[in-house]
TORKOL-4160 file (C-alpha; in steps of 0.2 Angstrom, whole numbers, padded with zeros to 4 digits, m for minus):
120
<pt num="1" X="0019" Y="0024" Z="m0106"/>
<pt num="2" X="0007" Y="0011" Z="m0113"/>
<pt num="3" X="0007" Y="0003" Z="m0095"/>
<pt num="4" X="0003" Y="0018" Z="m0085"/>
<pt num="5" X="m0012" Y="0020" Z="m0098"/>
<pt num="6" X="m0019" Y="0004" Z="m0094"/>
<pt num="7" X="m0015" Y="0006" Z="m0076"/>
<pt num="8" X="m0023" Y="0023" Z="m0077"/>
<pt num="9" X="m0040" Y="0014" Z="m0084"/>
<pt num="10" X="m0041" Y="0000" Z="m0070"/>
<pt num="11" X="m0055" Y="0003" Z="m0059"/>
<pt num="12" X="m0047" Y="m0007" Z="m0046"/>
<pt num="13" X="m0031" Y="m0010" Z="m0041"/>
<pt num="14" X="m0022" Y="0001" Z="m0054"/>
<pt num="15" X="m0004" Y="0005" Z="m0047"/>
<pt num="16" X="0015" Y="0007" Z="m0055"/>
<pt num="17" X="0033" Y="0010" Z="m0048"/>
<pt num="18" X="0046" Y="0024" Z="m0049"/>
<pt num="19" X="0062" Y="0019" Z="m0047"/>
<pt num="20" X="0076" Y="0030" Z="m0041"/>
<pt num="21" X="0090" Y="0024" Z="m0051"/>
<pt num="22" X="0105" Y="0028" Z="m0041"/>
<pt num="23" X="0098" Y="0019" Z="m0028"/>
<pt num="24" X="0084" Y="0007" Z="m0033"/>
<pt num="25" X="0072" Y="0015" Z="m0021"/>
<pt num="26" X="0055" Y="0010" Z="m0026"/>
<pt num="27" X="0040" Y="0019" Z="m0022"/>
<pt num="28" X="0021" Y="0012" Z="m0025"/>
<pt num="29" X="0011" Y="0023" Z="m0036"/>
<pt num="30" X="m0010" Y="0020" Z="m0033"/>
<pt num="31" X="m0022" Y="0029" Z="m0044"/>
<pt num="32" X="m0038" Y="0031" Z="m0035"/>
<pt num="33" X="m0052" Y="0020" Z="m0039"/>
<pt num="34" X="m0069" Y="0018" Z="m0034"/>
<pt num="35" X="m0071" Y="0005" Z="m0020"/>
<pt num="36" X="m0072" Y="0011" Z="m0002"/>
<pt num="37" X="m0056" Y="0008" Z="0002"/>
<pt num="38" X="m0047" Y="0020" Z="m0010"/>
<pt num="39" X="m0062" Y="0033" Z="m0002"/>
<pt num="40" X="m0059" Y="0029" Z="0015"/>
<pt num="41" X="m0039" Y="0031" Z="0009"/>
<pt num="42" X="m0042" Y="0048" Z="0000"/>
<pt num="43" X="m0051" Y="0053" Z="0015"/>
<pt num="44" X="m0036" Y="0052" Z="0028"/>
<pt num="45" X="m0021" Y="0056" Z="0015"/>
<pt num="46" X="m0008" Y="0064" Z="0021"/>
<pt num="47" X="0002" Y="0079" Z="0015"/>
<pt num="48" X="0021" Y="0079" Z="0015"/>
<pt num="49" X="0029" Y="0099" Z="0013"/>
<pt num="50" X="0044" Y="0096" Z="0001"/>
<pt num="51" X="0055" Y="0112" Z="m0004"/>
<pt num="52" X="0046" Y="0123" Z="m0017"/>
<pt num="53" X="0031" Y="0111" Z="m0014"/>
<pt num="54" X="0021" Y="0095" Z="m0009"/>
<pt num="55" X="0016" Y="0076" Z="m0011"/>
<pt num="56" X="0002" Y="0068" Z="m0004"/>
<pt num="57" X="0004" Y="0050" Z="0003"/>
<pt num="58" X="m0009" Y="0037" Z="0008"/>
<pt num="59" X="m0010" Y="0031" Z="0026"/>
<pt num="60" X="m0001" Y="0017" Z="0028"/>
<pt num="61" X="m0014" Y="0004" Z="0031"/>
<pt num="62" X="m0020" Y="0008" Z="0014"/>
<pt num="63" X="m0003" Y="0003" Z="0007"/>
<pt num="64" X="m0005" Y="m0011" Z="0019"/>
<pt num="65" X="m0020" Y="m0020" Z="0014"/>
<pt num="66" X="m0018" Y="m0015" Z="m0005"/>
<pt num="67" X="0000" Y="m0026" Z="m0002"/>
<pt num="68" X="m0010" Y="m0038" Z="0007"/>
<pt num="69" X="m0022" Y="m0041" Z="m0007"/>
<pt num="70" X="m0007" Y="m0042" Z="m0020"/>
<pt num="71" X="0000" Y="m0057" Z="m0009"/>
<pt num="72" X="m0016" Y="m0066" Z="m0008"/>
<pt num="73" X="m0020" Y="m0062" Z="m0026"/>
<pt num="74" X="0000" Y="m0066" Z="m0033"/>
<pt num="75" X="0008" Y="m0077" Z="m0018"/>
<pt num="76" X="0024" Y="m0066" Z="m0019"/>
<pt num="77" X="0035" Y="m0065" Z="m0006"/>
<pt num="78" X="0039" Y="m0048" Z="m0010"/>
<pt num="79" X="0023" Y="m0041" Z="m0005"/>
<pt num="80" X="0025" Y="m0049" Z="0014"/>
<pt num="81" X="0041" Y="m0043" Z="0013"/>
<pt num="82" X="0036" Y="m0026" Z="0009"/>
<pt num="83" X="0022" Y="m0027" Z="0023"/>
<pt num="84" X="0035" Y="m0033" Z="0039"/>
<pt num="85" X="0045" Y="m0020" Z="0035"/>
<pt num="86" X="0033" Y="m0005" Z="0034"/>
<pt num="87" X="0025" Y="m0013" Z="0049"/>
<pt num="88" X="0040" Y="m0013" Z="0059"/>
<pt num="89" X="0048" Y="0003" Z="0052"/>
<pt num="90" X="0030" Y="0012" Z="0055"/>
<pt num="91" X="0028" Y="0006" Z="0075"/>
<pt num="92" X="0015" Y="0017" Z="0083"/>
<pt num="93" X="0012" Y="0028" Z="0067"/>
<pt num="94" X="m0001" Y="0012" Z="0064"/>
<pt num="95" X="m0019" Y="0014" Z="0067"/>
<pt num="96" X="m0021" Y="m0003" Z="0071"/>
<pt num="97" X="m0040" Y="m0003" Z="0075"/>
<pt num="98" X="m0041" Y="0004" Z="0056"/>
<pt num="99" X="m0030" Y="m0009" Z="0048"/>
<pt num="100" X="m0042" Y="m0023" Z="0057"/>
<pt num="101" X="m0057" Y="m0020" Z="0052"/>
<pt num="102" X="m0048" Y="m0017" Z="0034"/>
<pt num="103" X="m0041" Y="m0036" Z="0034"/>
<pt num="104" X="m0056" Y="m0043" Z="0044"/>
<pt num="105" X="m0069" Y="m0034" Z="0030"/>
<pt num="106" X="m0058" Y="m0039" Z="0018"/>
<pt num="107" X="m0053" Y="m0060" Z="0022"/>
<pt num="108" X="m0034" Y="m0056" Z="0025"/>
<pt num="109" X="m0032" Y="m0063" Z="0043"/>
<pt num="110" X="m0019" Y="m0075" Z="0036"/>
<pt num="111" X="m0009" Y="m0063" Z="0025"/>
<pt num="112" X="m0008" Y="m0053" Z="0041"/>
<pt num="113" X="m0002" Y="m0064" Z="0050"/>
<pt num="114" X="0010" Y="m0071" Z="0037"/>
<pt num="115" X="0014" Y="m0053" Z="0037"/>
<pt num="116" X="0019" Y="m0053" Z="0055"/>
<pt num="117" X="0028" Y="m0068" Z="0057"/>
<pt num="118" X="0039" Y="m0064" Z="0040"/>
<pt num="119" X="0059" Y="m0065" Z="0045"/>
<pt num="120" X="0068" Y="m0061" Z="0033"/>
């Protein structure tokens, strides 16, 4: 719990894991800060029906520039990773237009690419 407190008080970059244990699914938790990125992902969220309610995801561009930065910012594979598969799993669902001007804005032409190239 102390981790998703200091998660919690991250004004940038503030994330955790659940971790299905039966499987070892992992899915990103991001709490929303205060850079345009997080408003421009809050803005286009997207709402998932589940049986006796809802979830709310980020599009995924969001997912894929935040993973973008965390490659950049850590050098772990794992992010690249993470970032070919959505990419290739996702196809058309991808607003690529959106995601470009994300990575140009933000100086992550190369991670893209690295991104793209990934064979794992």
């Amino acid at each position: 719990m102390e981790a998703l407190s200091r998660e919690g008080r991250r004004t940038r970059y503030g994330h955790f894991n659940l971790i299905h244990r039966d499987t070892g699914l992992r899915a990103d938790v991001y709490l929303a800060g205060d850079d345009p990125l997080h408003a421009w992902a809050l803005d286009r969220r997207v709402r998932i029906p589940l049986d006796e309610g809802a979830i709310w995801l980020a599009p995924i561009e969001y997912v894929v520039v935040r993973k973008l930065q965390y490659y950049r910012d850590s050098g772990s594979d794992r992010h690249i990773r993470d970032v070919a598969m959505m990419l290739a799993l996702s196809g058309e669902r991808v607003n690529e237009e959106a995601l470009g001007q994300w990575v140009e804005g933000m100086g992550l032409a190369e991670e893209l690419a690295a991104a793209r190239a990934f064979r794992g």
